[in-house]
N, C-alpha and C positions, 0 to 999 in steps of 0.2 A: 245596686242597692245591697248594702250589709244583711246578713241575716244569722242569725247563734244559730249556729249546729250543735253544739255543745261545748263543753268544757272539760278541762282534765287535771289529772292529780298528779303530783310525782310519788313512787313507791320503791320500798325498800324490799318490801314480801311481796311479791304476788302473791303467790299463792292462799296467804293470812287476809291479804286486803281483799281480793275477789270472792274469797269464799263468807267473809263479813257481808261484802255489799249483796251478794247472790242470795244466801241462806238467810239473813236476819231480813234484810230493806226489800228482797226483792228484785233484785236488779236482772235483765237477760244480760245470760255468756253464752256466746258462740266457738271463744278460742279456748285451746289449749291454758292448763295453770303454769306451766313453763312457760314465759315468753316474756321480750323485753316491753312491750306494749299491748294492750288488749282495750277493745272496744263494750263499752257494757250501755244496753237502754234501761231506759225508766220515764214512760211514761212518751214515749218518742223522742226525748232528749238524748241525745248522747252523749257518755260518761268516759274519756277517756283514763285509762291510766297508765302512765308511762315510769321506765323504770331511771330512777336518779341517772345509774351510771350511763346506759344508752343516750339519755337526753343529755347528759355531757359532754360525753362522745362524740352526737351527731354537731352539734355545736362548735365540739375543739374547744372548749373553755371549761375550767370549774365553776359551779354553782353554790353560790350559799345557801343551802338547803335550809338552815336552822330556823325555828328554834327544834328541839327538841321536847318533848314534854306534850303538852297541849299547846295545837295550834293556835297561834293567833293571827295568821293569816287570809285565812276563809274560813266562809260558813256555807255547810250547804242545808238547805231547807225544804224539809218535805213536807207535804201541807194533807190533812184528813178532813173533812167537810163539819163534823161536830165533837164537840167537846167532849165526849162521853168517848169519842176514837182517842181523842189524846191522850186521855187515862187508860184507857183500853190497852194502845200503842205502849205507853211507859210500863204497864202491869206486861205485857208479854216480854219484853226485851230488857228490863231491870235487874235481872241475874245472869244477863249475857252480854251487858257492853258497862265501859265505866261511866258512870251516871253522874252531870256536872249539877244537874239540878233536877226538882220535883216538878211535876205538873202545877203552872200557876195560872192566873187568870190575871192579865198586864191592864193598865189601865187605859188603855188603849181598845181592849177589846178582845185580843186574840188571847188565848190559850195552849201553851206551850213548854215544854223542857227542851234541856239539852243533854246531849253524851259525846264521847265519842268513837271514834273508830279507832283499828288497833294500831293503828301509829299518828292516833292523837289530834285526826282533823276533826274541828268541833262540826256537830250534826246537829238540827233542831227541829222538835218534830210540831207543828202546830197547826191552829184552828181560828179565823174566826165565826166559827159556827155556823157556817152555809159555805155553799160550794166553793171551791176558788173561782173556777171559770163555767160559766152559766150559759 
């Protein structure tokens, strides 16, 4: 049987990405900021993040890393129990990350913005106004 242990990034900074994910989201670090790979939790999920050139390396192949910019290839999504967190959330971190969008209320239900990290993976912080997992 399959089971997600987690999932991971490719990275150009450690040092910029880890100390984003650590000091802003939260995240535990165990390792070193120097290293080609480091492991970070949240939430018992595991985060990994590996660095472009090493993961090309251990491969033997170049990778298209692109785009550049703002991701358009994942989202990672962190979820706060109410509405009142997601502005909360946007009002603490709004002068420390680049802000793709404002706290809105989707017709769907849930309550959410996005930003992102500093080499441009989109984040999304949301709510639909009760717990996730009960």
């Amino acid at each position: 049987m399959l089971r997600l242990d987690g999932f991971g990034i490719f990275v150009d900074d450690f040092p910029k990405m880890i100390t984003f994910y650590k000091d802003i989201l939260g995240f535990e670090i165990k390792e070193d900021l120097n290293t080609n790979n480091v492991y970070l939790i949240k939430d018992q999920t595991l985060f990994l993040m590996f660095g472009r050139s090493a993961i090309q390396a251990m491969l033997d192949r170049k990778l298209n890393f692109a785009p550049r910019g703002i991701n358009g290839h994942l989202e990672i999504a962190l979820h706060v129990d109410t509405y009142e967190e997601v502005d909360q959330e946007y009002e603490r971190i709004k002068d420390l990350v680049k802000i793709m969008t404002i706290p809105e209320t989707m017709p769907w239900g849930q309550r959410t913005f996005y930003f992102a990290d500093p080499e441009g993976n989109l984040i999304e912080i949301g709510s639909f106004n009760k717990p996730f997992r009960t």
